[in-house]
C-alpha positions, 0 to 999 in steps of 0.5 A, a space after each residue: 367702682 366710680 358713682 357719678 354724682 346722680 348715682 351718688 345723689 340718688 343713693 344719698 337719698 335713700 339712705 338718709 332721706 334727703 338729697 346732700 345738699 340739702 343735709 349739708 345745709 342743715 347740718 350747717 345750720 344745726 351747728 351754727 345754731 348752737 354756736 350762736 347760742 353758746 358762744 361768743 364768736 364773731 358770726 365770721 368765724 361762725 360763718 367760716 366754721 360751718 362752710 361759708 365764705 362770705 357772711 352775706 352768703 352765711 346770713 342770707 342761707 340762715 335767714 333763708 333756714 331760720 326766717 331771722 338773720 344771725 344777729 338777731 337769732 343770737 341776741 334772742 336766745 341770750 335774752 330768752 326769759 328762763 323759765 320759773 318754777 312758780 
């Protein structure tokens, strides 16, 4: 049985709760956060692991995602204070 792709959406939609594009794209930027916080890769390897093809497309949709660019997301999160047990 062949699914047109408004047939495959709508599924989509009731079985995880969201439209595909929007889950993929959250998927995308759920990895990309953690790889910004626990790697050291260029954010073109990062872009290019999670599914971009430019750095200005992956910047402009994590911006978009998180209301900072990937530089500065990852420059904070290597510089937030650890919390201490006083």
């Amino acid at each position: 049985m062949a699914w047109s792709r408004s047939a495959f959406a709508q599924r989509f939609k009731q079985k995880v709760g969201r439209p595909p594009l929007d889950y993929l794209a959250h998927w995308r930027m759920f990895r990309a956060e953690g790889m910004l916080q626990h790697s050291d890769q260029a954010l073109t390897a990062i872009a290019e692991t999670v599914g971009y093809a430019s750095d200005a497309a992956f910047n402009k949709a994590f911006k978009r995602w998180s209301g900072t660019t990937p530089g500065v997301y990852r420059r904070q999160s290597k510089t937030a204070p650890a919390t201490a047990d006083a």
